[in-house]
C-alpha positions as CSV (number, residue, x, y, z in Angstrom):
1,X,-11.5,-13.9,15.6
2,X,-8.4,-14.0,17.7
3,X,-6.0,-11.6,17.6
4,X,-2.9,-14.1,15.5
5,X,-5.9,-14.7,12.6
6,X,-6.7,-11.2,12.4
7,X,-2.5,-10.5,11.6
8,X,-2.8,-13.8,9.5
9,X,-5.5,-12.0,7.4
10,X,-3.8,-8.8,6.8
11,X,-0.8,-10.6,5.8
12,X,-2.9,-12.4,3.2
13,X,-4.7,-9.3,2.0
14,X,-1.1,-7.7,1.2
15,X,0.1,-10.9,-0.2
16,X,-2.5,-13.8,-1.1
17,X,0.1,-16.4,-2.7
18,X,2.1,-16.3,0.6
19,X,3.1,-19.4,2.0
20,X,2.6,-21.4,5.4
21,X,6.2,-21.4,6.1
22,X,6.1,-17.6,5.1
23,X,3.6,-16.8,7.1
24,X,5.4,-18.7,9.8
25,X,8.3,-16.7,9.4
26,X,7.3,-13.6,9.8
27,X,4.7,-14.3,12.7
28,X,8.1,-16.1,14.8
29,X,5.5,-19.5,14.9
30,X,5.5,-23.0,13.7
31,X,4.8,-23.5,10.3
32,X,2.2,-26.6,11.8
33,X,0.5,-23.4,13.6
34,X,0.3,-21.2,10.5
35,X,-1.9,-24.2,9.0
36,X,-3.6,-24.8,12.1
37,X,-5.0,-20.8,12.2
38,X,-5.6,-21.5,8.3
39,X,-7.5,-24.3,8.8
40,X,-9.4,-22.0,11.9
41,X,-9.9,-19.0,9.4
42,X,-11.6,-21.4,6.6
43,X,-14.1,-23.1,9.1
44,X,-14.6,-19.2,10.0
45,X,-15.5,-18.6,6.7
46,X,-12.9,-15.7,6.6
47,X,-10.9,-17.9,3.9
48,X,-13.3,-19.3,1.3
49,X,-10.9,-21.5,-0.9
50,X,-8.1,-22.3,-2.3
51,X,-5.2,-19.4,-3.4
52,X,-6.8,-17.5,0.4
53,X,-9.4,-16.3,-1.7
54,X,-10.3,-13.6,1.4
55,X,-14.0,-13.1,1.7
56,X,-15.5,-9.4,1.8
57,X,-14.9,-8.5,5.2
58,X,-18.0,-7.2,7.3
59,X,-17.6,-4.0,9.0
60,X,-19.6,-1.3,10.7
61,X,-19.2,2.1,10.1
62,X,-19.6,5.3,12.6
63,X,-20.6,8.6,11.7
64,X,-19.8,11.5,14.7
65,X,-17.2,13.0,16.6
66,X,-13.7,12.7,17.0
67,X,-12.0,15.4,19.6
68,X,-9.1,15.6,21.7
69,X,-10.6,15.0,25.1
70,X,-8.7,17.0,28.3
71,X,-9.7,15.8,31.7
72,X,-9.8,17.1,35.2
73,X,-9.7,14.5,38.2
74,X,-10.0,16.5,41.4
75,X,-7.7,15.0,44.6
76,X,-10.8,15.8,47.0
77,X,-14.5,16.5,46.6
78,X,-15.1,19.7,43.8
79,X,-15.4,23.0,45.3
80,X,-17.0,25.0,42.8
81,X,-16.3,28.2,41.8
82,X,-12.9,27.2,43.6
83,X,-9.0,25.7,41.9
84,X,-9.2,22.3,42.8
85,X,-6.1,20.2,43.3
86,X,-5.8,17.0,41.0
87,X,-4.7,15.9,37.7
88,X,-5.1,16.3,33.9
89,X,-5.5,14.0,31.2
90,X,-5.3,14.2,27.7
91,X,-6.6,11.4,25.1
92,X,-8.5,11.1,21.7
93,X,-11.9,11.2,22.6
94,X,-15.2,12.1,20.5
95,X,-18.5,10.5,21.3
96,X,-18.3,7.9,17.6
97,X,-14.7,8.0,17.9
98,X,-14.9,6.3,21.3
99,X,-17.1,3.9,19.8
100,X,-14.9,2.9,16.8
101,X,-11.9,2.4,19.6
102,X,-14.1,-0.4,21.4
103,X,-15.9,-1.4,18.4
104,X,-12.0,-2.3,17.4
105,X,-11.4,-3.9,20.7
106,X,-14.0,-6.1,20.2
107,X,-12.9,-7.5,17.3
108,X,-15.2,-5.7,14.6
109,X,-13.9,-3.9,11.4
110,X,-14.7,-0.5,11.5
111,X,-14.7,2.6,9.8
112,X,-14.8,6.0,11.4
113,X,-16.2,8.8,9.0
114,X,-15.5,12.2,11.1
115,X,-13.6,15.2,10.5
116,X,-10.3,16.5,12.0
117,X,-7.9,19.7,11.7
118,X,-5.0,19.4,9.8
119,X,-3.0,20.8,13.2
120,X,-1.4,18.8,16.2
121,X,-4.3,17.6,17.4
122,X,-5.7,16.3,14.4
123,X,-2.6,14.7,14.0
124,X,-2.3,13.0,17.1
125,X,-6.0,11.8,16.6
126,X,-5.1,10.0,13.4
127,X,-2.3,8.5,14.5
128,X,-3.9,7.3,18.1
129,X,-7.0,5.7,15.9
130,X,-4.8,4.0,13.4
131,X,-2.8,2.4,16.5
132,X,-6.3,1.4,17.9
133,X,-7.3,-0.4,14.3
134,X,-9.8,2.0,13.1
135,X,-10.0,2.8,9.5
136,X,-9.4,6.7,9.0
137,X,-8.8,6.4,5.3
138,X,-12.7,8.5,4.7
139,X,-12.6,11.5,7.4
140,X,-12.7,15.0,6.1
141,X,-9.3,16.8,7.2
142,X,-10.1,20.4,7.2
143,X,-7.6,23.8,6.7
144,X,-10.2,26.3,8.2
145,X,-11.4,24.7,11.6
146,X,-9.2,23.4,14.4
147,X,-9.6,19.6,15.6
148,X,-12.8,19.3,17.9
149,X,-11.7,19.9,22.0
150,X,-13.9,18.1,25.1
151,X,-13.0,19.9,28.2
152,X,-14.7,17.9,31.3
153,X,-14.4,18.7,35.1
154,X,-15.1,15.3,37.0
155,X,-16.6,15.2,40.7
156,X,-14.6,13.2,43.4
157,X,-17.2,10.2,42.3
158,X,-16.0,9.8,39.1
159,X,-18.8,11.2,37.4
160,X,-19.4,14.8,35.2
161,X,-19.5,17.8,36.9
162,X,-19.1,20.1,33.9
163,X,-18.2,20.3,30.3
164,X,-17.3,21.9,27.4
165,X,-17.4,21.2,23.7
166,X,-15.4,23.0,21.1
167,X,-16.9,21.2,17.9
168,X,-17.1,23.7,14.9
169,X,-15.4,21.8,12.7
170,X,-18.5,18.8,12.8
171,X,-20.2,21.5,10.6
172,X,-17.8,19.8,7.9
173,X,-19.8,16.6,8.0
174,X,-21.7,17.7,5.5
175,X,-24.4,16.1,3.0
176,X,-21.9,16.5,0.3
177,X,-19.7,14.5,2.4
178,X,-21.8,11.8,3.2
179,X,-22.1,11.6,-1.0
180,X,-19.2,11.2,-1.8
181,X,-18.4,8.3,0.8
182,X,-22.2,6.6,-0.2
183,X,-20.9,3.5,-0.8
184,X,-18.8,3.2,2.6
185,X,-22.5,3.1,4.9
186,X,-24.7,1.2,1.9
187,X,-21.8,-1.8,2.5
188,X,-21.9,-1.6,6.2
189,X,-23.5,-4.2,8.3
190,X,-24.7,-1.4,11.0
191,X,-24.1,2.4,11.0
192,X,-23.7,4.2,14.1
193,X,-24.6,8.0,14.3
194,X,-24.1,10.5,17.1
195,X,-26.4,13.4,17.2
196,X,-23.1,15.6,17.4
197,X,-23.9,15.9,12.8
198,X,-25.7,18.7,11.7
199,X,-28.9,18.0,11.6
200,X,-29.6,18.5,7.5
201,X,-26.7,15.7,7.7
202,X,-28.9,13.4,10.0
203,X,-31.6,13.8,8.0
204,X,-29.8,12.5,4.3
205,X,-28.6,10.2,6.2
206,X,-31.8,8.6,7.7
207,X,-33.7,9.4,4.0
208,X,-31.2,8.2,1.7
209,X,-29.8,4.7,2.8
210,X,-32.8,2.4,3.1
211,X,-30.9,-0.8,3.1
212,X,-28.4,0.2,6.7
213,X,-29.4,-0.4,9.9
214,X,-28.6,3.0,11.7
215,X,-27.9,2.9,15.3
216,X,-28.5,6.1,17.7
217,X,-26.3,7.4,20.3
218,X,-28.8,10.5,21.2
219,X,-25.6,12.1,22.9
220,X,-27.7,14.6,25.1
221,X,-31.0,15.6,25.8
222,X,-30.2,19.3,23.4
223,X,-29.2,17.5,20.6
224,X,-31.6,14.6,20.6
225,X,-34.0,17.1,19.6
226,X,-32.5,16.9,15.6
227,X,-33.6,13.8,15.3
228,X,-37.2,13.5,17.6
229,X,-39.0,13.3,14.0
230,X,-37.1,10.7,12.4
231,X,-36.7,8.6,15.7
232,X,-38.6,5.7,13.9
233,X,-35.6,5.5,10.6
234,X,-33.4,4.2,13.4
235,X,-33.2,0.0,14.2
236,X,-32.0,0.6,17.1
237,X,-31.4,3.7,20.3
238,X,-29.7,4.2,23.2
239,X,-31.3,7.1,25.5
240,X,-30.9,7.6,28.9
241,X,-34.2,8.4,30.6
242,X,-34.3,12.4,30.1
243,X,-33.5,11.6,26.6
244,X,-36.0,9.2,26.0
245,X,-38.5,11.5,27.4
246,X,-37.8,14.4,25.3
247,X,-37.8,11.9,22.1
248,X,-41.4,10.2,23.3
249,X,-42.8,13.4,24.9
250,X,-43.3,11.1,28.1
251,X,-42.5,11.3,31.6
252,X,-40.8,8.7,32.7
253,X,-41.1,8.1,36.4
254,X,-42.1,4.6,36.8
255,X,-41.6,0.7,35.1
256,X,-45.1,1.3,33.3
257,X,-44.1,4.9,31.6
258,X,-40.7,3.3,30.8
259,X,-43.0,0.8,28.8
260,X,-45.3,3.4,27.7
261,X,-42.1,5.6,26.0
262,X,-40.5,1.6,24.3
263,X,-44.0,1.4,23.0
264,X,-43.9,4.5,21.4
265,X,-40.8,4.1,20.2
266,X,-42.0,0.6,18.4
267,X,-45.0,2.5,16.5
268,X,-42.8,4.7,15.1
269,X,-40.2,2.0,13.8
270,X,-37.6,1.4,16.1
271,X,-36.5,-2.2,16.5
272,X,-34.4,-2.1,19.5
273,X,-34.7,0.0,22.6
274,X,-32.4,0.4,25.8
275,X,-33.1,2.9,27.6
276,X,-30.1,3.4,30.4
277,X,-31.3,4.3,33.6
278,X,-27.9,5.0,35.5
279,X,-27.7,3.4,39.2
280,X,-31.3,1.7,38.5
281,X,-30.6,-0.3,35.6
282,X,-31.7,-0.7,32.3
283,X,-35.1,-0.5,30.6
284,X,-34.5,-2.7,27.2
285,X,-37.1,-3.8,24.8
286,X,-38.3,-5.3,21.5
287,X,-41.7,-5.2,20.1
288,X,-42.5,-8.8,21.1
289,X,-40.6,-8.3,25.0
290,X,-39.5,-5.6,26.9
291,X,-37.9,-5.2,30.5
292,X,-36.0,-4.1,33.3
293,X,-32.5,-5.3,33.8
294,X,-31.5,-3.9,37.3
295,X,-27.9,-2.8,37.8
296,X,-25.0,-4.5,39.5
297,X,-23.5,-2.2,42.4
298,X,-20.4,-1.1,41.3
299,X,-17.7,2.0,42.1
300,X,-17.4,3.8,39.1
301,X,-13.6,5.1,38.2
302,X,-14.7,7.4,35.7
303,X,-18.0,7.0,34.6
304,X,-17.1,9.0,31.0
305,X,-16.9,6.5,28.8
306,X,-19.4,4.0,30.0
307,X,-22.2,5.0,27.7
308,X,-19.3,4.8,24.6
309,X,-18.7,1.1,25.4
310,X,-22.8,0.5,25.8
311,X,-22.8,1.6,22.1
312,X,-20.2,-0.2,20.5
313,X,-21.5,-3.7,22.3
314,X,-25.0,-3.4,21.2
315,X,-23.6,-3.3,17.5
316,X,-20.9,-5.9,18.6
317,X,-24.2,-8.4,19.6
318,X,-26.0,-7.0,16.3
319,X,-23.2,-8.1,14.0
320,X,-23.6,-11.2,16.2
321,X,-27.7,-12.1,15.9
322,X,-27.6,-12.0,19.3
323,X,-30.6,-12.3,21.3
324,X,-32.2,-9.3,23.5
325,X,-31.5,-10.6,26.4
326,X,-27.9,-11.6,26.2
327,X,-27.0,-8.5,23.8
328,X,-28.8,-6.1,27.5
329,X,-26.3,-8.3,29.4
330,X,-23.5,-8.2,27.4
331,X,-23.7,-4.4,26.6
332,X,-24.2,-3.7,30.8
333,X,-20.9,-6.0,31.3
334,X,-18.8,-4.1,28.4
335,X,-20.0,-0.5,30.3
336,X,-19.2,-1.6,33.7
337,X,-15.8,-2.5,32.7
338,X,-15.5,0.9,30.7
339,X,-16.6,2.2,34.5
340,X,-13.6,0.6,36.0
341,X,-10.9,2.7,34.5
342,X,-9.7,6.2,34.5
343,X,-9.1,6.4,30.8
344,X,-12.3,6.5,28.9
345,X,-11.8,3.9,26.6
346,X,-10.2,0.8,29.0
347,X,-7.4,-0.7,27.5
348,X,-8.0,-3.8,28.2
349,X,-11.2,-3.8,26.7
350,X,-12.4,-7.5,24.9
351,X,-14.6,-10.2,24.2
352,X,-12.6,-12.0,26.8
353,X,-12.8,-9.3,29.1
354,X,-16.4,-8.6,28.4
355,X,-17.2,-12.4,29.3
356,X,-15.2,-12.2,32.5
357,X,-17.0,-9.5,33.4
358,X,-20.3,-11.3,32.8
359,X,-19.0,-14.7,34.8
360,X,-18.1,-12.0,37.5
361,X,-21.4,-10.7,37.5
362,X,-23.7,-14.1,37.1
363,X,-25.4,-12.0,34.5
């Protein structure tokens, strides 16, 4: 959906007897175009009659962390232990928030159930993810805990040198929570969960909606362990290689024990693998064909948010039916140009600029 049919939508959610010429108006176009992006909407199957009877829009929903992220950029290689010259950043940040915020980018409706501080913070987060077209209308906004900080020291390569997490206030994800917004993940076409949710929340989650497709983003190697039980309730998981081995119990050092751990993954349940190797690629698999996608050479910028944008295009290509193979490539072209950019969500993250990406790579 381009970006003018997605404003001609919500006009017609507010207002579904509005005109062409209305619609014309108050987009500054042609009233020819407004029937022209109609006429686009309805082959779309967005509009399904006469009177814009709108059909249910499909959305995906993510369950996780939304923080206010604060990073440090050093001028010239770290010196621990040491202040280093360079510069700070501040941006919403939050390993499902920065999911929704490309999910958005990429054209998918989503839904971002979290919890925030009702302080500055929390209030700069709202405000940042409305902006950004996520739905914020289900988070839990909380008196007693402050909104969620992410403190990261980066080396001179763009990549982590050090972190810390202030995230009491994910405690408020709670199982009564999740009741009460039921019917928000039974409607969703995927749900998305970082292992950042307690873990008695994981588990209603996992137990309780049979009918959802849950996606894992395993988020580190400590908190993959809530859910090494339940691996086989998800469709589909992202790991990176120390994470997939602490989920499978396997040592991955080769091609074959990267097929051994997939395997295992398949006999428990699992759908979908990709397993993210860093610099060597990515291990990605089905149960009827798995395999190794090596990496393009690239110069990461800040290699933060690469992993976020991974996510958010596997769903993308999910909502999509698209094949293994071009959902690996597509997802490796949406990280690489999350790689190029110092914020951690790029801004001029797209389809479009996804597919560029892919021409640019011969991927």
């Amino acid at each position: 959906m381009t970006s003018r049919e997605k404003e001609i939508l919500e006009l017609l959610k507010k207002n579904p007897q509005i005109s062409q010429q209305e619609l014309a108006d108050i987009l500054g176009i042609t009233r020819s175009s407004a029937a022209v992006h109609i006429t686009n909407l309805m082959k779309k199957g967005y509009i399904l009659g006469k009177g814009y009877l709108l059909k249910a829009q499909d959305y995906v929903v993510v369950i996780g962390g939304a923080n206010i992220d604060i990073h440090g950029f050093p001028k010239i290689k770290l010196i621990p232990r040491d202040s280093n010259p360079g510069n700070i950043k501040t941006s919403p940040g939050g390993v499902g928030r920065n999911i929704a915020e490309n999910l958005s980018k990429l054209g998918v409706a989503v839904k971002l159930l979290s919890a925030l501080g009702e302080d500055l913070h929390g209030e700069n987060l709202l405000k940042e993810c409305k902006k950004s077209g996520i739905d914020m209308d289900h988070c839990y906004f909380s008196k007693d805990f402050p909104t969620s900080t992410y403190l990261c020291i980066l080396d001179h390569n763009g990549d982590m040198f050090a972190a810390i997490a202030d995230m009491k206030i994910q405690e408020k994800i709670s199982v009564e929570y999740i009741r009460e917004k039921a019917h928000i993940i039974d409607h969703a076409s995927v749900a998305i969960l970082d292992t950042n949710l307690p873990e008695d929340t994981l588990t209603y989650l996992l137990q309780h909606f049979h009918s959802t497709d849950f996606f894992l983003d395993p988020v580190s190697t400590t908190k993959a362990e809530k859910v090494k039980d339940k691996i086989g309730l998800f469709h589909t998981i992202k790991p990176n290689r120390m994470e997939a081995e602490i989920l499978s119990g396997a040592s991955i050092r080769s091609e074959a024990d990267l097929k051994t751990a997939a395997i295992y993954f398949f006999s428990k349940g699992v759908k979908r693998v990709f397993i993210t190797l860093g610099e060597d690629g990515l291990y990605c698999g089905e149960p009827s064909e798995q395999y190794l996608l090596q990496s393009p050479k690239v110069s990461p910028v800040n290699a933060t948010g690469a992993g976020d944008a991974f996510m958010a295009a596997l769903a993308y290509c999910h909502t999509q039916q698209m094949s293994l193979k071009d959902t690996a490539h597509f997802a490796t072209a949406a990280s690489i140009v999350a790689l190029s950019h110092e914020d951690t969500i790029h801004p001029l993250m797209s389809i479009d600029t996804v597919q560029k990406k892919l021409r640019e790579l011969n991927l």
